[in-house]
LOKEVO-747641 format. One line per field, with one value per residue (C-alpha): x, y, z; residue number from 1. Coordinates in nm, 4 decimals, decimal comma. Layout:
<atoms>
x c(X	...) .
y c(Y	...) .
z c(Z	...) .
k c(NUM	...) .
</atoms>
This chain:
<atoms>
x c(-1,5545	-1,9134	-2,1509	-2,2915	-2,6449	-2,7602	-3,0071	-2,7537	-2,7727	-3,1201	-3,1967	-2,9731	-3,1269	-3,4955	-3,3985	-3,1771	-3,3291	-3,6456	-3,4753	-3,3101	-3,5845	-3,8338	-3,6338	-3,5843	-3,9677	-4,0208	-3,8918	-4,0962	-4,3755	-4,3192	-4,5940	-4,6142	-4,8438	-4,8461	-4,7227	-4,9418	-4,7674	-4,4495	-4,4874	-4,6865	-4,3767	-4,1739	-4,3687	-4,4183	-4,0443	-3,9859	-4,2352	-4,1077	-3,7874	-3,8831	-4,0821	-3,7785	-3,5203	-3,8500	-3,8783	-3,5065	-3,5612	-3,8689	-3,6980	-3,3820	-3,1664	-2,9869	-2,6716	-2,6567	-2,5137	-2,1115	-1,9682	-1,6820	-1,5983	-1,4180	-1,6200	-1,7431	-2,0777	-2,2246	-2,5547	-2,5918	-2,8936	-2,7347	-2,7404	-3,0804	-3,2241	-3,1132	-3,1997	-3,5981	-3,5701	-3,4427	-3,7088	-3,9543	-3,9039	-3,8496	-4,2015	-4,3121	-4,1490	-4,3199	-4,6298	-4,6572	-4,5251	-4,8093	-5,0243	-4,7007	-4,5125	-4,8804	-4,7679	-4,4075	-4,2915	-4,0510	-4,1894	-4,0020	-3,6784	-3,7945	-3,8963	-3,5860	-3,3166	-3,5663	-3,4737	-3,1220	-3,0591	-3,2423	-2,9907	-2,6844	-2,8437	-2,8765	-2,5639	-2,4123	-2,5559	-2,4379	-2,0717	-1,7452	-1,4684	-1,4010	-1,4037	-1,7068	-1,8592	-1,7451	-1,9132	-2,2708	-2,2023	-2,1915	-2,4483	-2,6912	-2,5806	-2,5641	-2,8998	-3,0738	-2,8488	-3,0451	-3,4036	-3,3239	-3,2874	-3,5361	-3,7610	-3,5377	-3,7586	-3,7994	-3,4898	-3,5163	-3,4602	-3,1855	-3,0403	-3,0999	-2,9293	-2,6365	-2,5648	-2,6033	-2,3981	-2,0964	-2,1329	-2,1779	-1,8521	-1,6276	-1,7858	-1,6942	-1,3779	-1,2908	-1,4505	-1,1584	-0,8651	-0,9562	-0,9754	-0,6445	-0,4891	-0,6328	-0,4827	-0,1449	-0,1691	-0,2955	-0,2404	-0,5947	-0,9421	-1,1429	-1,3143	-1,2045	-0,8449	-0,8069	-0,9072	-0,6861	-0,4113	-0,4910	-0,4932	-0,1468	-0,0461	0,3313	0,2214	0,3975	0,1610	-0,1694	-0,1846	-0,2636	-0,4807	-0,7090	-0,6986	-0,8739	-1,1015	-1,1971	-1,2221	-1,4677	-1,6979	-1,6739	-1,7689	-1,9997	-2,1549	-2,2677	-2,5004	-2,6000	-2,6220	-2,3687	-2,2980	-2,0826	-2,1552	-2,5335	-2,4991	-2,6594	-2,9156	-3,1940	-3,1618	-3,1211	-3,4537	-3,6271	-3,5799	-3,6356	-3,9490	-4,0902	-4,1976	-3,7881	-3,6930	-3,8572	-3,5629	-3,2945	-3,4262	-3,5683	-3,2885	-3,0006	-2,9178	-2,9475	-2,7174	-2,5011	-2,4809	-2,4601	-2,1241	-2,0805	-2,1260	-1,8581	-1,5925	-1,6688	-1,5764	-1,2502	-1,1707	-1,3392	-1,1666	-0,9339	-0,7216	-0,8295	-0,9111	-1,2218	-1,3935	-1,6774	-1,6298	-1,5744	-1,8681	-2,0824	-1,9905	-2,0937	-2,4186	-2,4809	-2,3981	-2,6399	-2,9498	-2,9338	-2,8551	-3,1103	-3,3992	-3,2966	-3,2446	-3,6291	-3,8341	-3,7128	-3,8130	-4,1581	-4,1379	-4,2060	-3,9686	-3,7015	-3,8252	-3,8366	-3,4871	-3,3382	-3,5517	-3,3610	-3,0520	-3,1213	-3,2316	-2,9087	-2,7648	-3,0144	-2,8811	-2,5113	-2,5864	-2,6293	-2,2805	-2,0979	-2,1778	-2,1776	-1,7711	-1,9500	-2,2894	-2,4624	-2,7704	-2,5798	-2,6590	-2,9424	-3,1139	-2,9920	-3,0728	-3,4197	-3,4323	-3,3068	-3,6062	-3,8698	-3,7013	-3,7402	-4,1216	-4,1674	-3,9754	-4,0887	-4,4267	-4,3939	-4,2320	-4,4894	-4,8084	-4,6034	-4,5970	-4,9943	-5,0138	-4,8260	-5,0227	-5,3442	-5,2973	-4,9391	-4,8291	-4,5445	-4,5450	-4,6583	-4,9188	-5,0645	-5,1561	-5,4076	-5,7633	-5,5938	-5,7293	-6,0497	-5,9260	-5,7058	-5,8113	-5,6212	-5,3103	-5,2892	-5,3931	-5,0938	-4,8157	-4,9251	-4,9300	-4,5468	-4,4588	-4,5352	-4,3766	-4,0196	-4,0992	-4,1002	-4,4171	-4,5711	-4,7466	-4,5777	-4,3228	-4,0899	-4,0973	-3,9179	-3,6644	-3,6004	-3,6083	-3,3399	-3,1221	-3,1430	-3,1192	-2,8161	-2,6245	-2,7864	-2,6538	-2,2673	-2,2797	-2,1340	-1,8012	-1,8449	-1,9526	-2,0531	-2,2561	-2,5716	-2,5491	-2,5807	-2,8802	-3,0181	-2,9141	-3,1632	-3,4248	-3,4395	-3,4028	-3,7219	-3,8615	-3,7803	-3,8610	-4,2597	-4,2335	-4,2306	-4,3913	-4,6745	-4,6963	-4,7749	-5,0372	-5,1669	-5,1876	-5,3634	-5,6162	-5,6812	-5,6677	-5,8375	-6,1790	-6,3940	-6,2565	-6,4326	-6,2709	-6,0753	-5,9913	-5,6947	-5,4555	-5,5333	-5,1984	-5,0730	-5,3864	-5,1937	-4,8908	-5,0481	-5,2731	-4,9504	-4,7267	-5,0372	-5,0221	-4,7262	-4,6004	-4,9021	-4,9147	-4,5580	-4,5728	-4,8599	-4,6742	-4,2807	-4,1525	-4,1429	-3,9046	-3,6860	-3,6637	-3,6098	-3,3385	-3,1374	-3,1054	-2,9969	-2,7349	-2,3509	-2,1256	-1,8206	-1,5508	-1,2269	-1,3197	-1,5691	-1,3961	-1,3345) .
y c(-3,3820	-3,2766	-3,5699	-3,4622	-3,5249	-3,5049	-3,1705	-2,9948	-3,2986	-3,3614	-2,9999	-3,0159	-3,3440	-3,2246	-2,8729	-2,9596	-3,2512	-3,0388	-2,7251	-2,8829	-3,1290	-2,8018	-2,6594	-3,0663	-3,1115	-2,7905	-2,9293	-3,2511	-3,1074	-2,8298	-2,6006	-2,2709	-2,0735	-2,3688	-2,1323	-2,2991	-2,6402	-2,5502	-2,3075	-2,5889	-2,8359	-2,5408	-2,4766	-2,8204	-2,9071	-2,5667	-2,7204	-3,0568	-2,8664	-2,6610	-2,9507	-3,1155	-2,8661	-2,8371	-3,2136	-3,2357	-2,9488	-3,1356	-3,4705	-3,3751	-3,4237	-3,0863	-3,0061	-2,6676	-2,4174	-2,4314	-2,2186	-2,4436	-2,7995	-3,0092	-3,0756	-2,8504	-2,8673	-2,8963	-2,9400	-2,7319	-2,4840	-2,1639	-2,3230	-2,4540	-2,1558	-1,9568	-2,2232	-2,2121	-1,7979	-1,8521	-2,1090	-1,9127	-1,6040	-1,8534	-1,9870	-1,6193	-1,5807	-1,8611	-1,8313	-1,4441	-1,5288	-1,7307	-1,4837	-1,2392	-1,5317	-1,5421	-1,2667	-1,3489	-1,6752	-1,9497	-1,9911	-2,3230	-2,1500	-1,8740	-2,1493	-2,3303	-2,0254	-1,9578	-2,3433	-2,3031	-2,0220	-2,1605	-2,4181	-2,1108	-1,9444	-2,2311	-2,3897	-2,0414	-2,1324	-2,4201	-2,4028	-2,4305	-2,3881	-2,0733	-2,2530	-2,3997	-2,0730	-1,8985	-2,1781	-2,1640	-1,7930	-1,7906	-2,0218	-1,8386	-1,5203	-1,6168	-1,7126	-1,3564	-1,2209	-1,3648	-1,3364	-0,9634	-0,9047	-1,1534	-0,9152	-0,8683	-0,6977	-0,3625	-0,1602	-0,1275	-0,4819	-0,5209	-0,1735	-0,3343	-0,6815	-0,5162	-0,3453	-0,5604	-0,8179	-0,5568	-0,5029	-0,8749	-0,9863	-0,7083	-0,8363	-1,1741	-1,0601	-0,9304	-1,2375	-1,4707	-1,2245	-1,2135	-1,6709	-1,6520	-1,4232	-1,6715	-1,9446	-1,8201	-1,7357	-2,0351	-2,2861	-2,4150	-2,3223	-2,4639	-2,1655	-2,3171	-2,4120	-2,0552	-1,9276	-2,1717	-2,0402	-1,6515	-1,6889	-1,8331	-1,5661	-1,3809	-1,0585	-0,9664	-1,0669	-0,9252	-0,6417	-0,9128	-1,1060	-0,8178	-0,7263	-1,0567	-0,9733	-0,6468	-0,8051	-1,0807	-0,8011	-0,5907	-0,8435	-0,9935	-0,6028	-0,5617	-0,8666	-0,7287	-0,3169	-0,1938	0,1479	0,2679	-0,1172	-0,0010	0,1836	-0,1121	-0,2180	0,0701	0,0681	-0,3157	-0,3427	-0,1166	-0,2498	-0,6493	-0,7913	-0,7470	-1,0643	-1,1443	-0,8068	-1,0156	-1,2854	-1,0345	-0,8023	-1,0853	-1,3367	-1,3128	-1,0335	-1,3225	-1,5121	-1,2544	-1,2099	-1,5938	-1,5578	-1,2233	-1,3883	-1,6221	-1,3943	-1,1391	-1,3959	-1,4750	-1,0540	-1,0641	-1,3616	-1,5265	-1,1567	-1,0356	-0,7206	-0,5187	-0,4426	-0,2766	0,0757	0,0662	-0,2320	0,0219	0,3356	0,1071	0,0338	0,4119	0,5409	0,2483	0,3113	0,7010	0,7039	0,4126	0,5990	0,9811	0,8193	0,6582	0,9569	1,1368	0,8495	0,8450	0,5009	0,2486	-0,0057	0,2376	0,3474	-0,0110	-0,0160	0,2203	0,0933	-0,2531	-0,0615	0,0943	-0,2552	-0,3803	-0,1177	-0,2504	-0,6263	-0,4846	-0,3295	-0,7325	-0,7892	-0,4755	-0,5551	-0,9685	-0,9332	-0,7705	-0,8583	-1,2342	-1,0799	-0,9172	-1,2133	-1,3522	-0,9741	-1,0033	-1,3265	-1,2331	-0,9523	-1,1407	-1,4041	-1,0927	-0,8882	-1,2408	-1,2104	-0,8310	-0,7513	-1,0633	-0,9991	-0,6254	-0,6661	-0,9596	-0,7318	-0,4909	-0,7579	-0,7904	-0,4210	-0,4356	-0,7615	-0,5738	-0,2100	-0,1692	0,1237	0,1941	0,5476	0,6590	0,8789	0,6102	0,4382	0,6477	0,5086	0,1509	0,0538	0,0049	-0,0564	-0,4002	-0,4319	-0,7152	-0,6933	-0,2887	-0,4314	-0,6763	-0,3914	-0,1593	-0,4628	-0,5581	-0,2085	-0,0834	-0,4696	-0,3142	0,0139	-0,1623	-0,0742	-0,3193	-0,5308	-0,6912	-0,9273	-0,6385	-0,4492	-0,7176	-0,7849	-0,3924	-0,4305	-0,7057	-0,5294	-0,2172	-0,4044	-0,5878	-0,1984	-0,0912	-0,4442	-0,3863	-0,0397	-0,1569	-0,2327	0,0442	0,3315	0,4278	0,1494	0,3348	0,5571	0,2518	0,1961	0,5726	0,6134	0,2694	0,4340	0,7290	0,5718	0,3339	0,6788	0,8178	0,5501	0,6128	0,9260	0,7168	0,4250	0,6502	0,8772	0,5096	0,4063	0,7994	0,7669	0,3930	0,4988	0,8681	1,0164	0,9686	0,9216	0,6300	0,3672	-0,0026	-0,2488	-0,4763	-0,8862	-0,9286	-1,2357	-1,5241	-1,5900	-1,2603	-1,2582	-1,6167	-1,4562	-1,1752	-1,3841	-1,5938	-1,2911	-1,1243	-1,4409	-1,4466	-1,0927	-1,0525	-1,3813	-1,4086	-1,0303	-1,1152	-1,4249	-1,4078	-1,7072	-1,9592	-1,7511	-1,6225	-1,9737	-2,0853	-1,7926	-1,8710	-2,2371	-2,1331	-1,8615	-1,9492	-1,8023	-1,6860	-1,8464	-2,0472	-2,3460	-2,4091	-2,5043	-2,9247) .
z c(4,9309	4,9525	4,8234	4,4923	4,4210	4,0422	3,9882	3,7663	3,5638	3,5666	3,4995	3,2314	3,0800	3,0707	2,9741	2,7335	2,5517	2,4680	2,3904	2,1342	2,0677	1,9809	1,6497	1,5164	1,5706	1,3991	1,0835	1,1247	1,1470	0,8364	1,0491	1,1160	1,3347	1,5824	1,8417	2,1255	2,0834	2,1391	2,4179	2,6032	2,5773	2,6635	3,0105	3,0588	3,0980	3,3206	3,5458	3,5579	3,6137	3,8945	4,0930	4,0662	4,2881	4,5087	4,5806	4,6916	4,8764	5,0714	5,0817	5,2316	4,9727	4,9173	5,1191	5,3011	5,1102	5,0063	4,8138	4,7417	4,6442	4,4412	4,1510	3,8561	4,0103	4,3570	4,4370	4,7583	4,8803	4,7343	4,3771	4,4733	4,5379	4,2691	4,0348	4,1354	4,1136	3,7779	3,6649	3,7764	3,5702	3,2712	3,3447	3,3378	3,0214	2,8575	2,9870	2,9094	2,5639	2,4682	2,3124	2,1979	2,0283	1,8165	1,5975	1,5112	1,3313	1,4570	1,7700	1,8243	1,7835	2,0590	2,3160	2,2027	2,3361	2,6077	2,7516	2,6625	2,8000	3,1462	3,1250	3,1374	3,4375	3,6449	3,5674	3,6671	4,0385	4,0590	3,9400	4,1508	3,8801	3,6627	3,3516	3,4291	3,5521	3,2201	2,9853	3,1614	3,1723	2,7960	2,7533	2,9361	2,7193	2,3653	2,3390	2,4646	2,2143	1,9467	2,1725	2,1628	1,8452	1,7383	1,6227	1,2985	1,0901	1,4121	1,3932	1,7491	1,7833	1,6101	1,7916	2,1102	2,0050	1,8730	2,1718	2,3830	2,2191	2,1885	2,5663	2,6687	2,4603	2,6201	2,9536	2,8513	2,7856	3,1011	3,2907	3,0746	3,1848	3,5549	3,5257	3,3143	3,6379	3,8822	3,7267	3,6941	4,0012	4,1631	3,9338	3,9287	3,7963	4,1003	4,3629	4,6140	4,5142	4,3882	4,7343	4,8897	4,6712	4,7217	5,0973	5,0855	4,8323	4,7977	4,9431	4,6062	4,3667	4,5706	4,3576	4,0407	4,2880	4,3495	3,9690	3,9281	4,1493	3,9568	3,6717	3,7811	3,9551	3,6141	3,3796	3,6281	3,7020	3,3403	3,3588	3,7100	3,5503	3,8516	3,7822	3,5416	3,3560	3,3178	2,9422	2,7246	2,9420	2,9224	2,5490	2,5244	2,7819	2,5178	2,1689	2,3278	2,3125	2,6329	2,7422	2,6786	2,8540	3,1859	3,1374	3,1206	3,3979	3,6514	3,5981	3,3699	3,6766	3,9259	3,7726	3,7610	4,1753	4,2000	4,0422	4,1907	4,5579	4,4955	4,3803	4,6443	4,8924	4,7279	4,7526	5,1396	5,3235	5,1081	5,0459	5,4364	5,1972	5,2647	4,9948	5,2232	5,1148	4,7703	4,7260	4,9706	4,7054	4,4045	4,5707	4,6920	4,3325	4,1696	4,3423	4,2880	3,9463	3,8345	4,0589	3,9517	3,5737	3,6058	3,7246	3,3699	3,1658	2,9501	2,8252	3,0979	2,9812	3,0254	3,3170	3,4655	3,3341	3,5442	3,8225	3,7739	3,8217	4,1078	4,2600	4,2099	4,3934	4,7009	4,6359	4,6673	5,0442	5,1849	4,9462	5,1012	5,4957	5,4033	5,6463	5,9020	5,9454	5,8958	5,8022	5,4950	5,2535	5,3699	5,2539	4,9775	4,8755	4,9914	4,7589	4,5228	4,5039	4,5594	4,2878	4,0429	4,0889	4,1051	3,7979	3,6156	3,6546	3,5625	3,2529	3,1656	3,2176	2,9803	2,6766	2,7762	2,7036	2,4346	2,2746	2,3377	2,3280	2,1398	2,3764	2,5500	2,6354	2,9956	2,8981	2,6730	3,0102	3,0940	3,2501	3,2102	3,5271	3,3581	3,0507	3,2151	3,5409	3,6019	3,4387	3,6064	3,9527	3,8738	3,7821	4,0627	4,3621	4,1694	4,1717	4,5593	4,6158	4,4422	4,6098	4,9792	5,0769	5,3375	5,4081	5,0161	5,0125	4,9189	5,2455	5,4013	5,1908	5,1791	5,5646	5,6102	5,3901	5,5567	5,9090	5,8051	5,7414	6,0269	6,2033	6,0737	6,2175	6,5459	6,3459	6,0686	6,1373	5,8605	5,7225	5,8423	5,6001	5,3439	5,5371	5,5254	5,1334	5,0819	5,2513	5,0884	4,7466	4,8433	4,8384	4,5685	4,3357	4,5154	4,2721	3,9498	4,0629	4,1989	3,8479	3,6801	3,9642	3,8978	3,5201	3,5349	3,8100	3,8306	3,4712	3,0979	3,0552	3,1208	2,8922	2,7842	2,8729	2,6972	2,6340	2,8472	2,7675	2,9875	2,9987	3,1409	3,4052	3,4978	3,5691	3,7446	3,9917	4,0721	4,1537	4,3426	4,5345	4,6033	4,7015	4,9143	5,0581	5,1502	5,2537	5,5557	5,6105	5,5383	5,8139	5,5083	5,2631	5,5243	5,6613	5,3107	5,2753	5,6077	5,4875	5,1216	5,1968	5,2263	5,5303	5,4729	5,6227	5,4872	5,7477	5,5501	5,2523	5,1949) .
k c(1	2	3	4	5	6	7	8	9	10	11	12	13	14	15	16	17	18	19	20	21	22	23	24	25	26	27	28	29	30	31	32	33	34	35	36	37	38	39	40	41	42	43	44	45	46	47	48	49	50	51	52	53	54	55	56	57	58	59	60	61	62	63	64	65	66	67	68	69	70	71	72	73	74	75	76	77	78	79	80	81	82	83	84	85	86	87	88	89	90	91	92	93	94	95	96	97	98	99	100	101	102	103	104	105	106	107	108	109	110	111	112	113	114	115	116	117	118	119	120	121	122	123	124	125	126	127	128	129	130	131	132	133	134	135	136	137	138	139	140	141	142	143	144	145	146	147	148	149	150	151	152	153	154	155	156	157	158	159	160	161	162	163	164	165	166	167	168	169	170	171	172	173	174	175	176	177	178	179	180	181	182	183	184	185	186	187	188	189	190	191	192	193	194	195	196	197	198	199	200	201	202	203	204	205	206	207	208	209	210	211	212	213	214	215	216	217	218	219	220	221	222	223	224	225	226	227	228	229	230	231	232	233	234	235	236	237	238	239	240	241	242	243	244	245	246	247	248	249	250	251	252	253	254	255	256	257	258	259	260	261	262	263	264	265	266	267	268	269	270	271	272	273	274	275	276	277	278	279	280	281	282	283	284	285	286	287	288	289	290	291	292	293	294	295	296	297	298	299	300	301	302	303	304	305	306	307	308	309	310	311	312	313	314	315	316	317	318	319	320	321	322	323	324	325	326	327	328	329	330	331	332	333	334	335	336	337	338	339	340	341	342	343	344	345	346	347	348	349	350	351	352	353	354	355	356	357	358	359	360	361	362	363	364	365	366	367	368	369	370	371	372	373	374	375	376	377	378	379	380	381	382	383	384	385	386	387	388	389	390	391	392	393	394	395	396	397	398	399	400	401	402	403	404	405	406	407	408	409	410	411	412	413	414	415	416	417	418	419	420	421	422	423	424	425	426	427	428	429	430	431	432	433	434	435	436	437	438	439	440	441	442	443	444	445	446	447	448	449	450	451	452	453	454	455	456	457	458	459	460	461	462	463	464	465	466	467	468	469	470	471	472	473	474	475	476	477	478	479	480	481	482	483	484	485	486	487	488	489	490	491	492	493	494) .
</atoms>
């Protein structure tokens, strides 16, 4: 049995104590208006949080990365490193909420879902057993159900929350059917036993086996927006508060492929089924649709929307070639930590708009290079970065994933095309991103410029940092990625 070490716990402790600390202090206090206070506890804990998974990353003290064990919970590297993607975006959703959360009431409550929902995500990383995996999955999804619609008053809010909820209980759904298979199957709720159990299977009962499977990647694939699971999520991105909108789009998706990466290996090598093609068509059919969908759009929530669908079309191509190539997963965990940042930090500079200018609409955008120098020099470096333009931390993300298609080739012929269809979606989405970069920069009049919120330029300067910085010098994230991502293979199972 792998030795366990205690960051789910820990992360659990701190996160958890002040989430629910924040409401009870609330009442103490009988304030309002004291948004500041609580947002600062709020960070505060993230941070502690993250330096946390970093020091037992610099000590030594995480495990390489195993997908299975026999405890709820493992503390490994794959955990690890979607735990510090998914703190991240929550700091960028704190942070870029202190001036937005000025404006609206119960601020302690907002904080208070932000935390628990943290707690979901991360527990989602970490987990071994179904049961477990469906409890942190619901955990990390009942609160944004409520941040959605938290807005109650904006019928677009409430729009948004309703549909979304509708969608994530009928995903929910499907997620308990394809555990209650497995176990009546198998006999047992733990990853690994169930993989044990699959690869042992009556040929017989394969046909249930890989209906489990399809039902983990469906319910999982609406968190993630796979096509045809994608219908809430433009409309739900929408009516959300923006600054929320960032959680959903930059990391309740990431959760959704660290579940997603365990139950594709249970269809891959426990079943000796390959699920190559139809994984490849999903990804094909996700990027096209989510790029072709965005050029139409006018509002740019929407259109970053689509373009988070088509991103998890690019995530899927490392998923698809993961049998045949080792470079599969490692590009896509890449992409995965890049696409945290980029979309984070997009959706963040649109709650600064909306704080300062209350626009959403394209054209509205006009001469706000001047207008928000900052904050637009933020969007356009995060959009090029999702684009795959070098030298940003995107381009070689894009590049590994592309590489490992190109890599599988020698044993599917075919897999270049996955590699080919990437390419020319990268391209397309130039179209869109570029009519943004064209409205900000090249059109309206000369326009004064305005107060922009510190804590937006924050997030801004951090992501600017980042995507550039590890863009001229990658060697420590794709060292970081190599250690963090799992290979697939039953010998590695305890």
């Amino acid at each position: 049995m792998l030795e366990i070490t205690s960051t789910p716990l820990v992360l659990i402790a701190i996160l958890g104590t002040v989430g629910v600390a924040l409401p009870i202090i609330s009442i103490a206090r009988k304030e309002k208006g004291s948004n500041s206070f609580y947002a600062v506890i709020a960070f505060a804990a993230l941070i502690v949080s993250m330096g946390y998974v970093g020091y037992q990353f610099v000590s030594d003290h995480v495990v390489p990365s195993a997908l299975f064990s026999e405890d709820v919970l493992v503390d490994d590297a794959f955990g690890g490193f979607f735990a510090l993607a998914l703190l991240i975006v929550a700091v960028f959703t704190t942070v870029g909420s202190f001036n937005y959360m000025r404006r609206h009431n119960s601020p302690a409550v907002y904080y208070s879902l932000i935390l628990l929902s943290t707690i979901g995500m991360v527990l989602v990383a970490y987990s071994t057993d179904l049961v477990m995996l469906f409890v942190a999955w619901e955990l990390m999804s009942i609160p944004t159900y409520v941040l959605v619609g938290f807005m109650k008053r904006n019928p677009s809010s409430n729009e948004a929350a309703l549909k979304y909820f509708l969608f994530g209980a009928l995903s929910s759904a499907v997620i308990v059917y394809g555990i209650s298979l497995s176990y009546g199957l198998t006999g047992s709720t733990n990853i690994g036993e169930v993989i044990r159990g699959y690869a042992a299977l009556d040929p017989s009962l394969y046909p249930l086996a890989l209906l489990s499977v399809g039902m983990f990647i469906a319910g999982f694939g609406f968190k993630m927006g796979l096509v045809p699971f994608h219908q809430w999520l433009p409309d739900t991105y929408e009516g959300a508060p923006p600054t929320i909108t960032a959680l959903l789009a930059a990391a309740t998706k990431k959760a959704g492929f660290a579940a997603t990466i365990r139950i594709v290996v249970m269809g891959t090598v426990a079943l000796n089924v390959d699920w190559t093609l139809a994984l490849g068509i999903l990804a094909v059919m996700t990027m096209t649709v989510g790029n072709v969908a965005a050029i139409m759009q006018k509002n740019i929530s929407r259109m970053l929307a689509y373009s988070s669908i088509a991103h998890a079309g690019y995530i899927l191509i490392g998923l698809a070639v993961a049998p045949h190539s080792s470079l599969g997963l490692q590009g896509s965990l890449y992409q995965i930590l890049n696409h945290a940042v980029m979309k984070g930090a997009a959706f963040i500079a649109i709650a600064g708009i909306v704080t300062t200018l209350a626009v959403t609409h394209i054209d509205k955008l006009k001469g706000l290079g001047r207008r928000m120098p900052i904050t637009s020099l933020g969007i356009v470096i995060s959009l090029f970065a999702l684009a795959g333009v070098p030298p940003l931390a995107g381009f070689w993300s894009k590049v590994l994933l592309f590489g490992s298609a190109l890599d599988a080739s020698a044993t599917l012929g075919w897999a270049s095309w996955l590699a080919i269809a990437g390419v020319l979606n990268s391209a397309l989405s130039l179209a869109y991103y570029g009519w943004i970069t064209r409205k900000m920069y090249f059109e309206g009049e000369k326009e004064k410029r305005v107060k922009e919120p510190k804590s937006v330029i924050g997030v801004m300067v951090f992501s600017m940092i980042f995507l550039v910085g590890f863009g001229v010098y990658p060697e420590p994230i794709l060292q970081f990625v190599e250690f963090a991502t799992p290979v697939l293979s039953l010998g590695l199972m305890p």
